[in-house]
Structure formats: structure tokens, C-alpha cells
MMTF fields as JSON, N, C-alpha, C and O atoms, coordinates in Angstrom:
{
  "mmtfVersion": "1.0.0",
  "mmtfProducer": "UNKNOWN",
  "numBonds": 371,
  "numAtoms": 372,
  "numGroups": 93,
  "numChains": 1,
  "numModels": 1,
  "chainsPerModel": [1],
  "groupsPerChain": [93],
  "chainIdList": ["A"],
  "bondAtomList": [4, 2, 8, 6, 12, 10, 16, 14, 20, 18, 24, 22, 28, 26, 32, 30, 36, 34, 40, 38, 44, 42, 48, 46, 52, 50, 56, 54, 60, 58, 64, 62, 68, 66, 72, 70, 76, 74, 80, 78, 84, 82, 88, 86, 92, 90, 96, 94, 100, 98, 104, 102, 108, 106, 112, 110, 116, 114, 120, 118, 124, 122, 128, 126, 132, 130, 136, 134, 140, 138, 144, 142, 148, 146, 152, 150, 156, 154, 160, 158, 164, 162, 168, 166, 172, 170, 176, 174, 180, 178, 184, 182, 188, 186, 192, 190, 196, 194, 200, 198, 204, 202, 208, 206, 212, 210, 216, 214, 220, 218, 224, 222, 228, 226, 232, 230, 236, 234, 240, 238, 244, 242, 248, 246, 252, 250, 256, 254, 260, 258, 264, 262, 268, 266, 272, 270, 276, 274, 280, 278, 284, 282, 288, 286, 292, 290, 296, 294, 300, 298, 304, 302, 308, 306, 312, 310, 316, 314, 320, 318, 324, 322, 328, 326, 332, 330, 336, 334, 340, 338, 344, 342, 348, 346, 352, 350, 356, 354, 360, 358, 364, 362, 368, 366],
  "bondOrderList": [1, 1, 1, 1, 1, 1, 1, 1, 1, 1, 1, 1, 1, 1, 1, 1, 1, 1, 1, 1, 1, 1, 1, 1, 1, 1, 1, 1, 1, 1, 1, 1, 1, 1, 1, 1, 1, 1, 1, 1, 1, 1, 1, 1, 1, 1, 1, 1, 1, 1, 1, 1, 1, 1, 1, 1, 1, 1, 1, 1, 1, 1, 1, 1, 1, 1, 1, 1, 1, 1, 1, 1, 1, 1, 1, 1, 1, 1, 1, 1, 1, 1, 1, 1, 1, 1, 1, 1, 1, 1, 1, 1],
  "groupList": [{"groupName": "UNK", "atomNameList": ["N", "CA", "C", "O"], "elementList": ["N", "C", "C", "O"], "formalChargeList": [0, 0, 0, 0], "bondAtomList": [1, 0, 2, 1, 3, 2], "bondOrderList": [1, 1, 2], "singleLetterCode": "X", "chemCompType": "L-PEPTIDE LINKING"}],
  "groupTypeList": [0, 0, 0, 0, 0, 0, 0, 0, 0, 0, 0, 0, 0, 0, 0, 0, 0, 0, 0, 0, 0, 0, 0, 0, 0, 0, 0, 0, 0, 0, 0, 0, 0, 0, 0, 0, 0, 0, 0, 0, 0, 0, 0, 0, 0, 0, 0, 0, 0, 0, 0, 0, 0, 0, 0, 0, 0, 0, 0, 0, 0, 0, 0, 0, 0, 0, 0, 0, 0, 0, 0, 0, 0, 0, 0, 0, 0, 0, 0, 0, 0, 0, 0, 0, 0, 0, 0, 0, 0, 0, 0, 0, 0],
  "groupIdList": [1, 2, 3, 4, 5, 6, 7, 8, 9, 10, 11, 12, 13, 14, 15, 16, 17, 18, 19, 20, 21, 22, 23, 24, 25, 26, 27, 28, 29, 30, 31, 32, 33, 34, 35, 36, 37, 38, 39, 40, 41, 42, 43, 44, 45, 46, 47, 48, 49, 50, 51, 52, 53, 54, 55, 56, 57, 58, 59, 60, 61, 62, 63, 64, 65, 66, 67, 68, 69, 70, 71, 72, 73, 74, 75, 76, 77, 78, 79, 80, 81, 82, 83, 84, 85, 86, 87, 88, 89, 90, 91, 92, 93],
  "secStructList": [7, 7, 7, 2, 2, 2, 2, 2, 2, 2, 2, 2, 2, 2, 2, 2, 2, 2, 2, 2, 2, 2, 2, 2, 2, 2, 2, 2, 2, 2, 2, 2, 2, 2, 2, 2, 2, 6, 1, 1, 1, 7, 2, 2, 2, 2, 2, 2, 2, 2, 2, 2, 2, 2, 2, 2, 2, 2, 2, 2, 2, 2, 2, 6, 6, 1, 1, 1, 2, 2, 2, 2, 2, 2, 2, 6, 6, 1, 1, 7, 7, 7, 7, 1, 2, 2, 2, 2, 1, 7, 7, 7, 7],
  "xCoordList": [0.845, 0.0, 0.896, 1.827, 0.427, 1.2, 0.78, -0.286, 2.125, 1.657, 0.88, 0.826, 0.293, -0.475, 0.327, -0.106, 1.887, 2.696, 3.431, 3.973, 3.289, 3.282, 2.464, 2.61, 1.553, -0.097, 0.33, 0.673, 0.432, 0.839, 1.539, 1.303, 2.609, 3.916, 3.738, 4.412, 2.361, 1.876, 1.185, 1.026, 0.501, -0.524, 0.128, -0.533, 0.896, 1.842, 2.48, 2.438, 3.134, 3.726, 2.852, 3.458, 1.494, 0.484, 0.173, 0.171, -0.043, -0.49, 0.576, 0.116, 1.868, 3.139, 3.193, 3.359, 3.124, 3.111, 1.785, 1.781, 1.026, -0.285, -0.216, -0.49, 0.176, 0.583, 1.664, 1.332, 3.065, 3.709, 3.566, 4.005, 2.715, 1.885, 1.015, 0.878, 0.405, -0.585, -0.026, -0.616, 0.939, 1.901, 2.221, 1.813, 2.671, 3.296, 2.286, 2.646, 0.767, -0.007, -0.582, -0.628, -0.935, -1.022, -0.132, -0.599, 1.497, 2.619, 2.421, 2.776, 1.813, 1.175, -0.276, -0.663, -0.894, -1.694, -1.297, -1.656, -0.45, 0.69, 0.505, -0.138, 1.751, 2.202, 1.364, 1.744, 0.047, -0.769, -1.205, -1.364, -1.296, -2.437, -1.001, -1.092, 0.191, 1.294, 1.092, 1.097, 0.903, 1.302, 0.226, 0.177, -1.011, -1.759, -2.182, -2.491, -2.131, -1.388, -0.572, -0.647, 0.173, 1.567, 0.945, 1.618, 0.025, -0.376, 0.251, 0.152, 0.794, 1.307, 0.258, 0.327, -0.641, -1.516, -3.482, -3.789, -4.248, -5.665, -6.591, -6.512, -7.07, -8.678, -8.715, -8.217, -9.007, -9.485, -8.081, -8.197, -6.676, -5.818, -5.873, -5.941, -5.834, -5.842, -7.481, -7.659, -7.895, -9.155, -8.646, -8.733, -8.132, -7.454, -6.759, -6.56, -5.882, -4.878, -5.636, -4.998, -6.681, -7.957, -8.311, -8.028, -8.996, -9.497, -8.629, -9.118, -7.336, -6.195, -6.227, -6.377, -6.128, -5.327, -6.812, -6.52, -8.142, -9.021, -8.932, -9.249, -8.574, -8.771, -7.129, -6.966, -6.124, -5.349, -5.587, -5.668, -5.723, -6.356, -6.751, -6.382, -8.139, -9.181, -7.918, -7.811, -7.227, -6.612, -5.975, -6.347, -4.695, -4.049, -4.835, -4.391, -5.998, -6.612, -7.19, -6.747, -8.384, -8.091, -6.912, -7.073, -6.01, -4.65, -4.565, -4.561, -4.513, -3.923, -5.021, -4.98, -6.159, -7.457, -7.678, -8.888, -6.91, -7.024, -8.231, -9.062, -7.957, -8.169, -7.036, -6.56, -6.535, -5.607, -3.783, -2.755, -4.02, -3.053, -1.322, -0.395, -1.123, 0.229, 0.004, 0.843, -1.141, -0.956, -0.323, 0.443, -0.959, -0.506, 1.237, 2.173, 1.096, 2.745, 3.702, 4.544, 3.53, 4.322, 4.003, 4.96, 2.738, 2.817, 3.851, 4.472, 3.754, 4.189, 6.032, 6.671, 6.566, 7.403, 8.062, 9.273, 7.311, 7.895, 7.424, 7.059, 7.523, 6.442, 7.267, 7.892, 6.958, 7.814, 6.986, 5.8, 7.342, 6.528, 5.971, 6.44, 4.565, 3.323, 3.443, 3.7, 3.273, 3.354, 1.985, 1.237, 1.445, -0.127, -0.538, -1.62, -0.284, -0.408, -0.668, -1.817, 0.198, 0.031, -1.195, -1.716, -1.747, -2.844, -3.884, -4.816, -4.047, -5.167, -5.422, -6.192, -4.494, -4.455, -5.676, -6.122, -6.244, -7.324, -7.389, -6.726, -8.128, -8.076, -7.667, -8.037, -6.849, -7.087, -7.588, -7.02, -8.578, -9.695, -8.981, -9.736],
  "yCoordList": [-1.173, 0.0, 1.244, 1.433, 2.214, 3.518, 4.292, 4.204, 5.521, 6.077, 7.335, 7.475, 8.208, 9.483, 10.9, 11.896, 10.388, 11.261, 10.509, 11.143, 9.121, 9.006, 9.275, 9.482, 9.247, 9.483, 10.646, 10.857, 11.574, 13.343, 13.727, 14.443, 12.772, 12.964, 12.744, 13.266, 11.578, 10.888, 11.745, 12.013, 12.428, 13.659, 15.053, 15.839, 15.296, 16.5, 16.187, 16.994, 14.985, 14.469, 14.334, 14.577, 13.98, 13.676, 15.774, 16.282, 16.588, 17.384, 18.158, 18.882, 18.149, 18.807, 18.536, 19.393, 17.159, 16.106, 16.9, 16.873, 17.394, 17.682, 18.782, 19.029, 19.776, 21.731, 21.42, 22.038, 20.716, 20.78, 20.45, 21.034, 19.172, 19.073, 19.816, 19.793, 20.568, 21.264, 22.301, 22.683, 22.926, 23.837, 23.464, 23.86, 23.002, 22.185, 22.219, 22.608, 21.65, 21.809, 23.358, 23.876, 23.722, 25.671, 26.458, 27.272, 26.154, 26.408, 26.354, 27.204, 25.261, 24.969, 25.654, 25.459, 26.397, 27.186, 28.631, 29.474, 28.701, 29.948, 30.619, 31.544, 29.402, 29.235, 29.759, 30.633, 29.111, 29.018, 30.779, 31.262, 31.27, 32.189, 33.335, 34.045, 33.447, 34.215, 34.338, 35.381, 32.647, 32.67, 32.832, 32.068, 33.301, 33.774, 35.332, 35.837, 35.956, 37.461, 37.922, 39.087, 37.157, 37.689, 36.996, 37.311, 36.347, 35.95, 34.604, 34.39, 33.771, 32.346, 31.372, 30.379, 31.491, 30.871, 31.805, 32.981, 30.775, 31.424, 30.956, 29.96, 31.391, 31.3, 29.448, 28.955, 28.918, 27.117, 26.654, 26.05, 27.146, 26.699, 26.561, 25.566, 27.582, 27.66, 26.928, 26.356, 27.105, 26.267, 24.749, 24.185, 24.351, 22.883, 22.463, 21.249, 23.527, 23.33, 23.601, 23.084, 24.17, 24.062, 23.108, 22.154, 23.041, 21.28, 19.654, 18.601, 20.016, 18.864, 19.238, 18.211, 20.859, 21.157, 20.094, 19.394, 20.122, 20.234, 18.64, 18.21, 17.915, 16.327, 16.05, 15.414, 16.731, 16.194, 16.583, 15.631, 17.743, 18.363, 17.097, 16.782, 16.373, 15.52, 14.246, 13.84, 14.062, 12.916, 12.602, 11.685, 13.669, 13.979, 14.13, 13.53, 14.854, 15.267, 13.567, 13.101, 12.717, 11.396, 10.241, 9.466, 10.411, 9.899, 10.285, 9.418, 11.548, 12.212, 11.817, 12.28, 10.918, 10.964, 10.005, 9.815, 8.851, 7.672, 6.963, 6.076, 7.668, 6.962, 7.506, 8.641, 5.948, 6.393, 7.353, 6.968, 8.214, 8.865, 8.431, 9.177, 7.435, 6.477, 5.887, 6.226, 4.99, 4.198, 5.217, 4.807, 6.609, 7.555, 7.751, 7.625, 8.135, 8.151, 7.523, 7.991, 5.882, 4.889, 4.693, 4.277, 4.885, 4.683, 6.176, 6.252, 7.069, 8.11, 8.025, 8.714, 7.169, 6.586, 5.749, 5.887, 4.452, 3.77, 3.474, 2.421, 4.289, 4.074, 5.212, 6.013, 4.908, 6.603, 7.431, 7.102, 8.644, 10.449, 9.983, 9.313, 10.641, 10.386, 11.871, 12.896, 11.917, 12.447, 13.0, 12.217, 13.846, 14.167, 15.111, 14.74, 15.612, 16.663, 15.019, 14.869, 14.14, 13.329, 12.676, 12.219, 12.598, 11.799, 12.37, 11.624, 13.706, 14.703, 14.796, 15.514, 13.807, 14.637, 13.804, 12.908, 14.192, 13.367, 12.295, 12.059, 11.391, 9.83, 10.164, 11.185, 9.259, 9.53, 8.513, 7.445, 8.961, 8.295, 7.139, 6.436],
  "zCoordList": [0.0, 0.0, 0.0, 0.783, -1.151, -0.732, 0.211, 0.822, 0.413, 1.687, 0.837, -0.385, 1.909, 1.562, 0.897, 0.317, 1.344, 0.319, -1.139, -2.044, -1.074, -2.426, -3.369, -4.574, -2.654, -3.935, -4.173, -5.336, -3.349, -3.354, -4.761, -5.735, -4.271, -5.236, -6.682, -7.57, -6.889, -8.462, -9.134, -10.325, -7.346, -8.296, -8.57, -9.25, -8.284, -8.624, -9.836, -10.764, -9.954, -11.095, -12.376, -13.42, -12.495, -13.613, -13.855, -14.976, -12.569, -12.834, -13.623, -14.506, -13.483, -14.363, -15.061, -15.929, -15.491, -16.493, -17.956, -19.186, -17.083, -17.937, -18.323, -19.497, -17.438, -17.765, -18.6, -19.612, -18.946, -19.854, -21.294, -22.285, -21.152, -22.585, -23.526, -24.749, -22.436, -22.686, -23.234, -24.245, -22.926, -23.146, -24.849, -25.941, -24.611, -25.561, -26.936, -28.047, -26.536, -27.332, -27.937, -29.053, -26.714, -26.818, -27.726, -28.523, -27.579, -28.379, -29.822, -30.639, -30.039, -31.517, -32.16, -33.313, -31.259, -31.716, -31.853, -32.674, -30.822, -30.927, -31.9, -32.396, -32.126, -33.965, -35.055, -35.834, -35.084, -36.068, -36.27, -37.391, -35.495, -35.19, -35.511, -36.512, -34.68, -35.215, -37.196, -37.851, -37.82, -39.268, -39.481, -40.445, -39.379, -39.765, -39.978, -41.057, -38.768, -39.0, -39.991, -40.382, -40.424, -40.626, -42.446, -43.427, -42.578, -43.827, -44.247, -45.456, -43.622, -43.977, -43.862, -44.587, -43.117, -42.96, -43.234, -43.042, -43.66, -43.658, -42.763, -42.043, -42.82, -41.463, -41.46, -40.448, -42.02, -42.956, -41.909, -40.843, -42.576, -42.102, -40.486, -39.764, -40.278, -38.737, -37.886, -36.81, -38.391, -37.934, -37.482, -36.391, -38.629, -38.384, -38.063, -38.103, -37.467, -36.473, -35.178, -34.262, -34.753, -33.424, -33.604, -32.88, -34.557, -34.436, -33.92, -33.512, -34.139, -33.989, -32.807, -32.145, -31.563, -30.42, -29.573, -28.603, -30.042, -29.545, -29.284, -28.175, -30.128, -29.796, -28.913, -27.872, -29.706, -28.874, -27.512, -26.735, -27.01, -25.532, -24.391, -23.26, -25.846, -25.71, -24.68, -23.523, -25.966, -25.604, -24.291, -23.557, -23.966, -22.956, -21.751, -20.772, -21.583, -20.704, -20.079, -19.029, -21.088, -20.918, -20.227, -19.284, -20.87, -20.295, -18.453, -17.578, -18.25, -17.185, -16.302, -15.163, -16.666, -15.968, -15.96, -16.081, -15.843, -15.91, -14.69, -14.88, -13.559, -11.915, -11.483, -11.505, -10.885, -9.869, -10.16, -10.717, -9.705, -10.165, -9.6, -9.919, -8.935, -9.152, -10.728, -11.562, -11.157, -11.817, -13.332, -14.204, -13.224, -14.399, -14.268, -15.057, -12.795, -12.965, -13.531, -14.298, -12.966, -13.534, -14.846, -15.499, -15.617, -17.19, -17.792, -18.853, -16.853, -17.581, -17.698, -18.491, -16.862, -16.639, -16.934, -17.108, -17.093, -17.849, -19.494, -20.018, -19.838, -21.976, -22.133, -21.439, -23.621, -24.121, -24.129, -24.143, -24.123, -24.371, -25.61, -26.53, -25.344, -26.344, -27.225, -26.593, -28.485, -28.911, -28.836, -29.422, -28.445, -28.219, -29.511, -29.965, -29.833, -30.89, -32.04, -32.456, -32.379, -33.333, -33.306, -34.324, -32.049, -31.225, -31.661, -31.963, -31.818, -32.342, -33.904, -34.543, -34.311, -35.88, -36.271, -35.553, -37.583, -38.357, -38.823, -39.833, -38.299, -39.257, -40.542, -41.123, -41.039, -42.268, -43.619, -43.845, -44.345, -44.931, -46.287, -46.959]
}
């Protein structure tokens, strides 16, 4: 059985774990919305780069929400870094 500061420690860890991704994901709308201003990108374009932040969001947020927040830790731990942004992208037909 863990103690009441390991759980602590899993849930601090999933919650950093989640603000950096997220980051990460946000970063990429950044982006979009900078090259759009600036005319590299159009309205359509950037839409679909919301639409990708919106599932990957989906995804990660899922993940980080598993239950028990040890069991997130140790997956987050031992598996490789999920590419979440890839996770969001569109089936493709």
C-alpha cells in the first residue's frame, strides 16, 4: 500500500506532467495564429490546427485521468513520451 505522500507525489507528477503538454499543445496554436497574421496561414488553415489542439487536448486530458493517479505516474514513466499533438491529428480516410 502507498503512503499518503506518495499518492501526493503521483498527483503532482500527472499534474506537471499535464501543464507541460498542454503547453506544448497551446505552443502549436501559438504558432498558427502568429502565421496567420503575418499571412502564412488562412482562417481554414488555422481552424485545423484548433481542431487537432481540440482532440489532442481531448486525448491527454483522458490519459492524465485515468483513476488512480500512481498508476498515471508509472505509465508516464515507464512508456515513451506520447506524442499528443500526433494523437489529435485526423483519421485519415
Amino acid at each position: 500500500m502507498s503512503t499518503k505522500s506518495d499518492r501526493q507525489a503521483a498527483r503532482e507528477a500527472v499534474v506537471t506532467y499535464h501543464e507541460s503538454q498542454l503547453a506544448v499543445l497551446v505552443g502549436r496554436v501559438g504558432d498558427a495564429i502568429d502565421r496567420f497574421r503575418i499571412g502564412e496561414l488562412d482562417a481554414f488553415d488555422v481552424d485545423q490546427v484548433l481542431f487537432q489542439y481540440s482532440r489532442a487536448a481531448k486525448e491527454l486530458w483522458k490519459f492524465c485521468n485515468l483513476g488512480d493517479p500512481e498508476l498515471v505516474a508509472n505509465i508516464m514513466h515507464e512508456r515513451p513520451v506520447v506524442d499528443w499533438w500526433e494523437r489529435g491529428a485526423p483519421r485519415k480516410r
